[in-house]
TITIMI-948941 format. One record per residue (C-alpha): x, y, z. Coordinates in pm, 1 decimal. Example, Ala and Ser with C-alpha at 12.3 -4.5 7.8 and 13.67 -1.06 7.14 Angstrom:
<sites>
         xx         yy         zz
     1230.0     -450.0      780.0
     1367.0     -106.0      714.0
</sites>
This chain:
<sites>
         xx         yy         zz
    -5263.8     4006.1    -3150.6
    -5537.4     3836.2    -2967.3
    -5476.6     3483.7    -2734.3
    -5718.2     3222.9    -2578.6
    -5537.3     2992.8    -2355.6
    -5691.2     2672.0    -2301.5
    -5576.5     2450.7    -2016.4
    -5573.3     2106.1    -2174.2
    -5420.6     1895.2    -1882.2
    -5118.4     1919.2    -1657.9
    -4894.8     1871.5    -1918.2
    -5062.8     2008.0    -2279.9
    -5169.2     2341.8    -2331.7
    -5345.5     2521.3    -2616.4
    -5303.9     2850.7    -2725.7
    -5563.4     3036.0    -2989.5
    -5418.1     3281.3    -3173.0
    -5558.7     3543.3    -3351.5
    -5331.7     3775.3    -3594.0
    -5486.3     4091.5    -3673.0
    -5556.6     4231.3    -4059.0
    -5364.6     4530.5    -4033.7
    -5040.5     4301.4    -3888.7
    -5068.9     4088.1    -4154.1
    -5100.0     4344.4    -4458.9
    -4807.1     4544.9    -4288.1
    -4597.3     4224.4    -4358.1
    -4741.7     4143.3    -4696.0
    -4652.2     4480.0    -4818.4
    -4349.1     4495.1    -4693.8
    -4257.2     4172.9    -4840.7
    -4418.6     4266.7    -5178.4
    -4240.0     4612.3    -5201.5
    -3940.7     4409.5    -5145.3
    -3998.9     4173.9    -5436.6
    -4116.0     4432.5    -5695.1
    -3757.4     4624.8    -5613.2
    -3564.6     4296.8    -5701.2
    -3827.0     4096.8    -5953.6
    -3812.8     4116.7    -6331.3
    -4094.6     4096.3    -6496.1
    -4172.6     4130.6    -6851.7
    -4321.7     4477.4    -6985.4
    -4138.7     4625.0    -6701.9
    -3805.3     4779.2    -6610.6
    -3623.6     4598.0    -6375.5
    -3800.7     4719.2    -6026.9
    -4055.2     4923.9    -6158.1
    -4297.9     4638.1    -6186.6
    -4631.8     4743.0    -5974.6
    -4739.0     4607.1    -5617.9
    -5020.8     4438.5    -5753.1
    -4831.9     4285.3    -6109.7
    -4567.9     4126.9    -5891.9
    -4798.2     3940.0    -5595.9
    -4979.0     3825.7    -5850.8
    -4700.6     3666.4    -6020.3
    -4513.3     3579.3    -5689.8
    -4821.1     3448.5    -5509.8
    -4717.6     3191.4    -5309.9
    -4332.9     3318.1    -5267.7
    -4455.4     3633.0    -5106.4
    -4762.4     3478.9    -4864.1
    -4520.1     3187.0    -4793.8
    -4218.4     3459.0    -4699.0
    -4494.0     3658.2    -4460.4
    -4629.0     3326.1    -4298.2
    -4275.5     3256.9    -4221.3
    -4250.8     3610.5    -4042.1
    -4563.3     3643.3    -3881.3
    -4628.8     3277.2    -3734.4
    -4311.2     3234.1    -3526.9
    -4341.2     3542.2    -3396.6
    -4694.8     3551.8    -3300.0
    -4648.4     3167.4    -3148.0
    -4353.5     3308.1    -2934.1
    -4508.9     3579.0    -2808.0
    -4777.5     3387.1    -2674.1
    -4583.3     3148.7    -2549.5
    -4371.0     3391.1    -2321.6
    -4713.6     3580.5    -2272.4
    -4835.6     3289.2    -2078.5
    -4550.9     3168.4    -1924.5
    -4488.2     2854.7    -2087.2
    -4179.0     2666.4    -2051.2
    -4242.0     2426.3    -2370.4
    -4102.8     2082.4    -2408.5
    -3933.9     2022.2    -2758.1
    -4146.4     2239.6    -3052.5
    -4493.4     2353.5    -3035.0
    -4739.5     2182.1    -3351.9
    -4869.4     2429.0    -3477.8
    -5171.8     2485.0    -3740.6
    -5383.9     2743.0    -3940.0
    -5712.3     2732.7    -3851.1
    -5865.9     2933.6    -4077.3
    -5686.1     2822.4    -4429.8
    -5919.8     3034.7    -4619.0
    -5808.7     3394.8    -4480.0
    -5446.1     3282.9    -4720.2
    -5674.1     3382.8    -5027.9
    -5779.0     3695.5    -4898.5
    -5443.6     3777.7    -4776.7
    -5413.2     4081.3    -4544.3
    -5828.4     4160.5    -4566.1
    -5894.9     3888.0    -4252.4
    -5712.4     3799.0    -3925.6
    -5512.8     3479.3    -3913.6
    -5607.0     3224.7    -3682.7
    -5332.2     2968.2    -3534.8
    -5367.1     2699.3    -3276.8
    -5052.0     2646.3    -3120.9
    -5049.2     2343.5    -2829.5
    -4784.0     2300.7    -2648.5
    -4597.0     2043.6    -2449.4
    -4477.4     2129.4    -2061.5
    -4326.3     1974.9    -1756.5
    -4618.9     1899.7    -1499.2
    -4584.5     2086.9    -1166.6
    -4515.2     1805.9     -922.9
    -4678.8     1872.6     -521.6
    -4440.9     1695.0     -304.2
    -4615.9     1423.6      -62.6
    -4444.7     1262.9      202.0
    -4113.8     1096.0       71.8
    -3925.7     1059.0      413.4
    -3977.5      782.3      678.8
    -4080.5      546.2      400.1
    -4049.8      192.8      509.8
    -3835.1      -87.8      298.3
    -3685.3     -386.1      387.2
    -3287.7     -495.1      282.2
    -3234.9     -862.2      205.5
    -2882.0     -935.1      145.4
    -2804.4    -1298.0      -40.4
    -2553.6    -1485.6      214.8
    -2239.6    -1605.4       71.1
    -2180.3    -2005.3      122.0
    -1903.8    -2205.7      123.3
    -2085.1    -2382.2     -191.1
    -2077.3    -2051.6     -357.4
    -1703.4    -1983.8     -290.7
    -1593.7    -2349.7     -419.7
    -1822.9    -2252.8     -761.0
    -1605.5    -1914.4     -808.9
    -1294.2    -2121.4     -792.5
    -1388.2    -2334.1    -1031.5
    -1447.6    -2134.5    -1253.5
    -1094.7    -1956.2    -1199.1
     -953.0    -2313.9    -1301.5
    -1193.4    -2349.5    -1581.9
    -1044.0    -1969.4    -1668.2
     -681.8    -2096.0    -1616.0
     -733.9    -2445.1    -1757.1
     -499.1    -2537.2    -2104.0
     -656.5    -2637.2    -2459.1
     -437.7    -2973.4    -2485.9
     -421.5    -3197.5    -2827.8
     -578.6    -3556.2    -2780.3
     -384.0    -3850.2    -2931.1
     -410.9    -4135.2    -2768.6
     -810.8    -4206.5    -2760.8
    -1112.7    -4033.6    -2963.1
    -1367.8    -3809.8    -2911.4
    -1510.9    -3795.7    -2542.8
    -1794.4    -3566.9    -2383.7
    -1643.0    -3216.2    -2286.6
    -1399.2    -3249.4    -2561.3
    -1398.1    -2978.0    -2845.2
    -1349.1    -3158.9    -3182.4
    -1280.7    -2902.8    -3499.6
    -1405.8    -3013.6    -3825.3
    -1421.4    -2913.4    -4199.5
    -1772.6    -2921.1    -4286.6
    -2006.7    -2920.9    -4594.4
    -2385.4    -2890.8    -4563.0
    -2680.1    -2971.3    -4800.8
    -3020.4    -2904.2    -4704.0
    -3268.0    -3173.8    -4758.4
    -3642.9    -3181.8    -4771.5
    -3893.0    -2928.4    -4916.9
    -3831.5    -2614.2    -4689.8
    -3520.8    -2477.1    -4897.0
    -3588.2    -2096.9    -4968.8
    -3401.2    -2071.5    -5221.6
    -3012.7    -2090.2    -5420.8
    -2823.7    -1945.0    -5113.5
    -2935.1    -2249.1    -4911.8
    -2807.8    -2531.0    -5150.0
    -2466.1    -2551.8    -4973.9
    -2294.7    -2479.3    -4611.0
    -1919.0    -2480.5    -4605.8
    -1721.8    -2407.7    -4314.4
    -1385.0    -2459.3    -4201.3
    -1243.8    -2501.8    -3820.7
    -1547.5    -2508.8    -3651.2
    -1523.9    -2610.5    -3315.8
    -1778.5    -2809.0    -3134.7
    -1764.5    -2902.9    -2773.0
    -1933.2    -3219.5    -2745.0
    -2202.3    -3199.9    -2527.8
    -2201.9    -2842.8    -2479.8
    -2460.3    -2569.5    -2468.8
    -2590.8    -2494.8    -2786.7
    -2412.1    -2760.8    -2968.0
    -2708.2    -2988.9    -3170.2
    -2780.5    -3382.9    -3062.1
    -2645.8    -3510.0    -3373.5
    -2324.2    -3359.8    -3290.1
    -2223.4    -3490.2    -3035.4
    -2335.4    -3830.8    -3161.6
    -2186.0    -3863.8    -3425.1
    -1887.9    -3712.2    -3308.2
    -1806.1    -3886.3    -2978.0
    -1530.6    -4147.1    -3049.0
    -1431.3    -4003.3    -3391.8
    -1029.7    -3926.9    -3399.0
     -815.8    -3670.9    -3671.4
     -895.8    -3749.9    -4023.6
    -1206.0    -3931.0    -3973.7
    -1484.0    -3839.9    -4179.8
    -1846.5    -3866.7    -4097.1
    -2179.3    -3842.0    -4265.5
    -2521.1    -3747.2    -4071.2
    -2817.9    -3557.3    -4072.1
    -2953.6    -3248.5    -3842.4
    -3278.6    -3252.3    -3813.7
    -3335.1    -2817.6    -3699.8
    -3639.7    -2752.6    -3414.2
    -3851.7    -2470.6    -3519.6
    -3688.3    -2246.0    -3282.5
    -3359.8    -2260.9    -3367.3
    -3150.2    -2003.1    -3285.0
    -3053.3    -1948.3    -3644.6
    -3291.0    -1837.4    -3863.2
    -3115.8    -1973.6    -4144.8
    -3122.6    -2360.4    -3973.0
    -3418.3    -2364.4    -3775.6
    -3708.7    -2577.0    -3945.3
    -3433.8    -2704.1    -4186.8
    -3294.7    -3052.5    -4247.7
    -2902.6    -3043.5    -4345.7
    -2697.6    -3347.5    -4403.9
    -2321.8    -3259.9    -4329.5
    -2027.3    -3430.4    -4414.5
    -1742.6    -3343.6    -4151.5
    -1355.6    -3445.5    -4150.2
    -1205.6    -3422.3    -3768.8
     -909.6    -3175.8    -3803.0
     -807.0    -3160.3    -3463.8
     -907.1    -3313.7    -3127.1
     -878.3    -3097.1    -2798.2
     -958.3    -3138.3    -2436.4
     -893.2    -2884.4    -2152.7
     -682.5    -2968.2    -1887.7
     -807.8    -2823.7    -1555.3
     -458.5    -2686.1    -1283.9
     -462.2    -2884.2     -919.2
     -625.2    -2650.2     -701.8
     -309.1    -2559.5     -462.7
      -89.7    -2297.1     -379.5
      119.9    -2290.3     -633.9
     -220.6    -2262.4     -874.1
     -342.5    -1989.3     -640.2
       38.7    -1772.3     -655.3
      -13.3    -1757.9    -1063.7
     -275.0    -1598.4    -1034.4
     -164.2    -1290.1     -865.7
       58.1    -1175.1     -606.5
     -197.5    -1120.4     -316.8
     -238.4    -1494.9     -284.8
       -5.9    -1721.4     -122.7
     -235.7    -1982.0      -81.9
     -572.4    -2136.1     -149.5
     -698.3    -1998.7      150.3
     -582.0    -1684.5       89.4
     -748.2    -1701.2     -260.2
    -1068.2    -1864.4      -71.5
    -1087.8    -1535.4      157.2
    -1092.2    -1311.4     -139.4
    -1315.2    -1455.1     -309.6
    -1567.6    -1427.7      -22.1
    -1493.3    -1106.1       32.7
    -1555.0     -993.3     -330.1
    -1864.1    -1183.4     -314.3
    -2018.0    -1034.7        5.7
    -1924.7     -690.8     -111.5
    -2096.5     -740.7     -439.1
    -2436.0     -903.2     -236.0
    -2433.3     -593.4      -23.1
    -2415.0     -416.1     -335.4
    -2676.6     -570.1     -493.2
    -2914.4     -553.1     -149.7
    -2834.4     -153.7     -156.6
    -2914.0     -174.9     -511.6
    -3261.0     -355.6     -437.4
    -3346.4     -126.2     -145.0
    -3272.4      146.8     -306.7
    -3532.0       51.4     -603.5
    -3764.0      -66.4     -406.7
    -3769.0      286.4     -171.2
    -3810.6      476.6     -579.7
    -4123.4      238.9     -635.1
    -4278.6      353.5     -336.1
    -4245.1      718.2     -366.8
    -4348.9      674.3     -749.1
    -4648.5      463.6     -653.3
    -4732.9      799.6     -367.7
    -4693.3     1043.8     -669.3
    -4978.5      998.9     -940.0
    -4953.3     1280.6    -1238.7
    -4909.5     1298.8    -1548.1
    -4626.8     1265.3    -1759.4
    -4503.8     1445.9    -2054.6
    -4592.8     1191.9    -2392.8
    -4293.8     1300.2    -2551.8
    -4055.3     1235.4    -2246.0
    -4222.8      908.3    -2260.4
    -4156.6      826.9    -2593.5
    -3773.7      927.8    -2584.2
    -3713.2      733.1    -2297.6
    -3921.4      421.5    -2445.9
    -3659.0      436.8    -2752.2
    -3378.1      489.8    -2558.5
    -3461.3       93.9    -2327.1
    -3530.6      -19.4    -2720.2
    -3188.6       86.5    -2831.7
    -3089.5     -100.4    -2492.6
    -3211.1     -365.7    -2599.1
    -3082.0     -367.4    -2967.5
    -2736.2     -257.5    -2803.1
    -2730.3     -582.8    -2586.3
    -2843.9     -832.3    -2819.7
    -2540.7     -713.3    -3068.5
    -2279.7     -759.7    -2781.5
    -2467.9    -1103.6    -2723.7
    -2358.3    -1151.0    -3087.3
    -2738.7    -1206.2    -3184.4
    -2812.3     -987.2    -3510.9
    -3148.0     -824.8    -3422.2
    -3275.8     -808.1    -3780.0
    -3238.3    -1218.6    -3806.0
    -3458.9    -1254.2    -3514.2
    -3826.4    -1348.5    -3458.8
    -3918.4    -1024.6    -3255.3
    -4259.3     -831.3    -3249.3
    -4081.4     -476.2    -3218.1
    -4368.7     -273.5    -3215.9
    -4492.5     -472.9    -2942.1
    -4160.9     -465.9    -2734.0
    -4237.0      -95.3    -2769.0
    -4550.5      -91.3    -2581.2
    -4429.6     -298.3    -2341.0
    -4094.6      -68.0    -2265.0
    -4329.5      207.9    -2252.1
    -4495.1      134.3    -1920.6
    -4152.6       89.2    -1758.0
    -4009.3      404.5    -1935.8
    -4294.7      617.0    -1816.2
    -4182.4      503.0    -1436.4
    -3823.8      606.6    -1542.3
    -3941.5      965.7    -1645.6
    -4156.1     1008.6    -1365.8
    -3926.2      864.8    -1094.4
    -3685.1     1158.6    -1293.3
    -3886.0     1424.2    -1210.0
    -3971.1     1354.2     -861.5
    -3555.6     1342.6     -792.8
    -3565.1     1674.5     -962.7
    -3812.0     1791.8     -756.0
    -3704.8     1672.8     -394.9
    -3350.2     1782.4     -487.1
    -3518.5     2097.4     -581.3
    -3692.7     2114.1     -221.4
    -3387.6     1994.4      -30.0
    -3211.8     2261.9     -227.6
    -2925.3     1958.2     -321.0
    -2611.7     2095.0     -524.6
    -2344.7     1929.3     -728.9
    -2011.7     2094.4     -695.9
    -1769.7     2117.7    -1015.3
    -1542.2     1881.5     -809.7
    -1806.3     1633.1     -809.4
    -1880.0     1666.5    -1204.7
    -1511.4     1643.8    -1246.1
    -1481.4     1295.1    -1023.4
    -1743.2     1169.6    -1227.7
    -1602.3     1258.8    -1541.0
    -1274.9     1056.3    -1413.8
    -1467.5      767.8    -1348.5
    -1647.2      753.8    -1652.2
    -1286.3      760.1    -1822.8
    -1160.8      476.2    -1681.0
    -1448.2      279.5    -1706.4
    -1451.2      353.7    -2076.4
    -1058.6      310.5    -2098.9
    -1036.1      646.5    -2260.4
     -844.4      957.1    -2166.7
    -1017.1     1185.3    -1947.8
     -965.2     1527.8    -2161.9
    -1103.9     1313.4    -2453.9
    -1397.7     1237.2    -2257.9
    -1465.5     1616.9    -2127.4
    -1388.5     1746.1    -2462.9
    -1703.1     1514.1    -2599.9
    -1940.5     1624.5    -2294.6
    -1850.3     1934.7    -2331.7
    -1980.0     1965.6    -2766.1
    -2287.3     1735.3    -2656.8
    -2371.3     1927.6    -2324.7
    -2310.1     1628.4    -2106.5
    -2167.9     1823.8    -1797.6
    -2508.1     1932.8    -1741.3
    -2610.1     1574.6    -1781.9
    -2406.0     1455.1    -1537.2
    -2456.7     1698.9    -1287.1
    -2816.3     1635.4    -1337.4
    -2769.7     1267.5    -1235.7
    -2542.6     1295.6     -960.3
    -2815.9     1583.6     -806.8
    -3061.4     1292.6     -909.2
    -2841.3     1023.4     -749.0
    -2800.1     1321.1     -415.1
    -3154.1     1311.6     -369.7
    -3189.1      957.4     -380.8
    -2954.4      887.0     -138.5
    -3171.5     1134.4       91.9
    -3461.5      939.6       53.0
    -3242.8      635.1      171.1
    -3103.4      810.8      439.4
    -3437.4      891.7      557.6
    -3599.5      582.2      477.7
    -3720.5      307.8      828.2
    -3504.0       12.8      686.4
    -3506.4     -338.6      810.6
    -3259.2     -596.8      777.2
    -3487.9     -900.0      722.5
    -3338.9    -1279.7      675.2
    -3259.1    -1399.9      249.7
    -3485.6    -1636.3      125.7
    -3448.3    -1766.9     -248.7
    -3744.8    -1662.4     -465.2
    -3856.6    -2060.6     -479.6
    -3876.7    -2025.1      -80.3
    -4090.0    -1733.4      -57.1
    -4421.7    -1942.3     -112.3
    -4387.6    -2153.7      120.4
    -4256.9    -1919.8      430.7
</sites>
């Protein structure tokens, strides 16, 4: 067997192959022998039917048996000939389709090409400037978080003595009808719905809602239009005109606790007092924007040693990762409760845009790999085992469940892949000159 090897670029190779005559006839005969010992053909005994009798009458069963033989082989052996570590399979192709009619009389020709990791040449990653910016925590912020613990804690009561007032969630009965000439068709004549809730005023909730709503008291009944904007949330709604006629079931208005320490006490033992409960909350909130600075540094610092490392990244890495942010994507819109197949969205154009980003991911990837590699950065099997417990109660699942999946799916070596990863990006902080520079608000910058 006879191989080229043709350098394509740092990450696709090309390999000519050439299978000799005498190769391939030893296979075809072999092959052939094999059929005329188990074929039965008529005018013969079973067995006895000649070489030539049976190839001609198993044709394509016997050359497509000996190309199954004789191409993995010869690919594989000139793969390991030259060293290649390939990334996912090789495409392969005849060159020469012709040779398949004279089979065994001329050499085969395949062109293999092949996918591999590039070889990445280390520049300097250490000493790299960044700056940390971490978002104060106000007294303005601390009095938001604790309203929103009493919006959290605050009571659904029943409204009797009044009607319908803004911030008030009214539940109806409703029928719709759409009007006017964009009805699609059958499924759109009639909308009927039972203890909806609408908070008048609130986000999301239409105009005509709230209108027609405010004042209205259990049992009332009211007739009005909702004239749909073109970008409605709904695909169903949006464009449409639907004339509803709503009875008020039930009128509700939340009823907010007196910020004081008794308040504060229900809501866990470690507070005896609004101040107490003022404290924590600051803390948790500092802790969480030193996070998020560390987070930001951190980000910025793999930027910059991306930016200093130009090569070439494997297409196929590319592509994986590219699905995998799309599947993100899909993922979070679902929990969002947004159906992705209802929605306006230019998906093969999201694609191309996640690919830019995903080809940073894979080559940010391989540079960790590579200064862990250099640094010579381990991951003990207490360390994979930590991370396993974490990921367990994060998940809420038990932890032998957890290893037991890992383990089938090969996500040990996963894991100990990112925390090497996550090792050798904690070097590069480590390492990094860092200044501590004053927050400003992104509004702010532009004028400093």
């Amino acid at each position: 067997m006879k191989t080229e090897f043709v350098d394509i670029s740092p990450t696709r190779k090309e390999i000519k192959i050439e299978i000799d005559p005498a190769t391939v006839r030893q296979t075809y005969d072999r092959i052939s022998d094999r059929y005329a010992k188990q074929a039965s053909v008529p005018g013969f005994r079973p067995g006895h039917a000649p070489r030539a009798v049976v190839r001609t009458r198993f044709k394509n069963e016997i050359r497509g048996q000996a190309l199954q033989e004789l191409v993995p082989d010869a690919v594989n052996e000139a793969i390991n000939k030259h060293e290649l570590n390939a990334l996912g399979e090789p495409d392969v192709q005849l060159d020469n389709t012709e040779a398949l009619e004279k089979f065994g009389e001329e050499p085969l020709l395949v062109n293999v090409k092949v996918e591999v990791l590039p070889k990445v040449e280390l520049q300097d990653y250490k000493g790299i400037e960044a700056v940390r910016k971490t978002r104060p925590v106000t007294d303005a912020n601390v009095d938001e978080m604790l309203e929103a613990l009493r919006e959290t804690s605050g009571a659904m009561q029943s409204v009797e003595d009044r009607g319908a007032a803004l911030g008030d969630t009214v539940t109806i009965n409703v029928e719709g009808k759409f009007l006017g000439d964009k009805i699609d068709g059958p499924e759109e004549e009639n909308i009927k719905a039972d203890d909806v809730e609408v908070t008048l005023g609130g986000k999301g909730v239409q105009q005509e809602f709230t209108d027609n709503l405010t004042g209205a008291k259990p049992d009332d009944e009211k007739t009005f239009v909702v004239d749909y904007p073109e970008d409605f949330s709904s695909k169903g709604l949006a464009g449409k005109k639907v004339e509803y006629a709503a009875r008020v079931t039930a009128l509700r208005v939340k009823e907010l606790p007196e910020v004081d320490d008794e308040w504060a006490r229900s809501l866990g033992e470690e507070f005896d007092s609004v101040a107490t409960l003022r404290t924590k909350i600051r803390e948790n909130m500092e802790n969480q924007a030193r996070q998020e600075a560390d987070h930001r540094l951190r980000a910025d610092l793999m930027q910059k040693v991306v930016e200093g490392h130009p090569f070439e990244v494997p297409q196929s890495l590319i592509d994986h990762q590219t699905s995998y942010r799309l599947e993100s994507v899909v993922r979070d819109m679902i929990s969002r409760g947004v159906d992705p197949r209802n929605q306006n969205v230019n998906w093969d154009g999201a694609r191309e845009e996640l690919k830019v980003q995903a080809e940073e991911d894979v080559r940010g990837s391989l540079l960790l790999e590579r200064i862990a590699e250099e640094e010579k950065i381990e991951v003990s099997n207490e360390e994979i085992e930590a991370e396993i417990q974490a990921i367990a109660r994060s998940s809420k699942q038990p932890v032998e469940q957890v290893r037991s999946v890992l383990t089938k799916e090969g996500g040990e070596r996963s894991i100990a892949n990112r925390l090497r990863n996550r090792k050798a990006l904690d070097l590069l902080v480590e390492n990094a000159k860092v200044t501590d520079e004053e927050w400003r608000e992104e509004g702010m910058k532009a004028e400093g």
